[in-house]
Each structure stands twice: as structure tokens, then as C-alpha cells.
C-alpha positions as MATLAB code, in Angstrom:
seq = 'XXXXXXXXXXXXXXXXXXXXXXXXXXXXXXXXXXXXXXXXXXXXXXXXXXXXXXXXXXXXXXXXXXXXXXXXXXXXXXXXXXXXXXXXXXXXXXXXXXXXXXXXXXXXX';
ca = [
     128.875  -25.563  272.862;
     127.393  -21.959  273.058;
     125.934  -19.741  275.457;
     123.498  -17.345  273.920;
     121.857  -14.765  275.870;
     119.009  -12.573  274.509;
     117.008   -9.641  276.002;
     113.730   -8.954  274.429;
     111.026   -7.082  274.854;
     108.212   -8.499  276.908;
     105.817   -8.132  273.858;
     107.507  -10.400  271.678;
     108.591  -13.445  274.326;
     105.723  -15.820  273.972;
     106.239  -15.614  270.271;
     109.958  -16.440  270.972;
     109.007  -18.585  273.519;
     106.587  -20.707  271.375;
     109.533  -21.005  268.382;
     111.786  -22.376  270.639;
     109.398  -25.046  272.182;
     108.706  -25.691  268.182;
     112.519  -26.151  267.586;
     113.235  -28.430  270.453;
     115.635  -25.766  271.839;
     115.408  -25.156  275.814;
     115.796  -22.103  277.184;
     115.753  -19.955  280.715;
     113.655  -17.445  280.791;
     114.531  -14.269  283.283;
     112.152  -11.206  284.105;
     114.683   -8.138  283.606;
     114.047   -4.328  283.120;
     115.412   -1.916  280.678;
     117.089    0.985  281.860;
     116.170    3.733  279.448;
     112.439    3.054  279.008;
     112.156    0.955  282.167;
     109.968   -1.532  280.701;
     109.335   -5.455  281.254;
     112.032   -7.394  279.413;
     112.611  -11.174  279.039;
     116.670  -12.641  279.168;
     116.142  -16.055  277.356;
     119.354  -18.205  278.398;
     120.101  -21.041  276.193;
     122.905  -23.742  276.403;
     123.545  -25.076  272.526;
     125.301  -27.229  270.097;
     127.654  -24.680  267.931;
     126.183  -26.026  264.861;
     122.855  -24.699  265.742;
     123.409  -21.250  266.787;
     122.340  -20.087  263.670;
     119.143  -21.438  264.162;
     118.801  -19.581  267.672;
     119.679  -16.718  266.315;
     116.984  -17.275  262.792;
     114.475  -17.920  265.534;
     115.308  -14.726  267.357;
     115.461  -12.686  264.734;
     112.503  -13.451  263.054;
     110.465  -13.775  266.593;
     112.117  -10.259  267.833;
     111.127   -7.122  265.310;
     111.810   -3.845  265.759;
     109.148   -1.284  266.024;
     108.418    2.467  266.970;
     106.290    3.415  269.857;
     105.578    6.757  271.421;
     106.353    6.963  274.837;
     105.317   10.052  277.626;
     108.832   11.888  278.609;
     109.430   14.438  281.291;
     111.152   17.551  280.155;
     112.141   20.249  281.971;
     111.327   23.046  279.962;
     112.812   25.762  281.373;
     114.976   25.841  284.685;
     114.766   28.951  285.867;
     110.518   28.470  286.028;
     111.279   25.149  287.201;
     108.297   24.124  284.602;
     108.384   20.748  283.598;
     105.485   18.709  280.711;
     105.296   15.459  279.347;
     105.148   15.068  275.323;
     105.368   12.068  273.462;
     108.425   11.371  272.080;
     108.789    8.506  269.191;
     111.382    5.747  270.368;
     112.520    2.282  268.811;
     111.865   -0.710  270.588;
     111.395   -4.073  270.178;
     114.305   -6.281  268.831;
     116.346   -7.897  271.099;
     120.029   -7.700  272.391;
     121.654  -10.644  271.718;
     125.304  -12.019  273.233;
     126.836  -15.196  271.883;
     129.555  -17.028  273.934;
     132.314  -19.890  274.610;
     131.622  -22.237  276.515;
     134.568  -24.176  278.089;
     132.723  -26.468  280.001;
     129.095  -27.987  280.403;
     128.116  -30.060  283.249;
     124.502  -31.256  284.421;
     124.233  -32.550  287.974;
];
């Protein structure tokens, strides 16, 4: 058995959601927040058989693409004027984080 926690962007959970529900896998779903763009994410938690962690991760993978946005940063741009502007700035996001691990026991109560 094999924990697998992912953390995806909130545009592509229902996608992932909807794949799992397809694939008879079960999952938690958590709100969460990133810390560098502080936007919605989604933790999916999933309990699974070993021999189908490859088909999380497919699922995931395929559910979860990477993309580039343009997001509105502060900058400082000059300290002694104490000016600062916001500019775009091009960023990757999208994808998800994905941890796979042990699990020495399983118990359901």
C-alpha cells in the first residue's frame, strides 16, 4: 500500500477529480494555498494498492499540465524614492507536486 499526495492547481482539479471517479480510485481532496503565487490549490490524498500507483500517477500527469501565465508583481524600483509598480511578469504554473509514500499500516474503523 501507498500514500500519494498531490498538490495541484485549482484549475486543473475537477479534471483530476473526474479521472479518478472514472478509475474507481478514491481520493481526499484538501483546499491549500501556494506560497509563492498565493493561489487556490487542491492536495488530493489517496490510499492505494502498490500495483496501481502508476496509474495515479498516469492520471495525474495527464490531468495536471504545465502552463505559463502572467501574473501582476510588486517591485520596488528604486529604494531611495521608495517608488514601487506592478508589471507582469511570465511564471509557470500548473502541474502538480506529487509525493509518493510507505505505508506500514492501513486500518479503517
Amino acid at each position: 500500500m501507498k500514500l500519494v499526495i498531490a498538490v495541484v492547481q485549482d484549475q486543473d482539479k475537477n479534471i483530476l477529480s473526474d479521472a479518478f471517479y472514472e478509475a474507481d480510485i478514491r481520493a481526499t481532496k484538501l483546499s491549500s494555498t501556494g506560497g509563492f503565487l498565493r493561489s487556490g490549490n487542491t492536495t488530493f490524498i489517496i490510499g492505494i494498492e502498490e500495483e496501481r500507483v502508476d496509474e495515479v500517477l498516469e492520471l495525474i500527469k495527464v490531468s495536471c499540465q504545465a502552463r505559463e501565465q502572467f501574473i501582476s508583481s510588486p517591485v520596488n524600483l528604486d529604494v531611495s524614492l521608495d517608488v514601487t509598480a506592478a508589471y507582469p511578469v511570465k511564471v509557470k504554473v500548473g502541474g502538480a507536486t506529487v509525493f509518493v509514500l510507505p505505508i506500514d499500516e492501513f486500518l479503517q474503523f
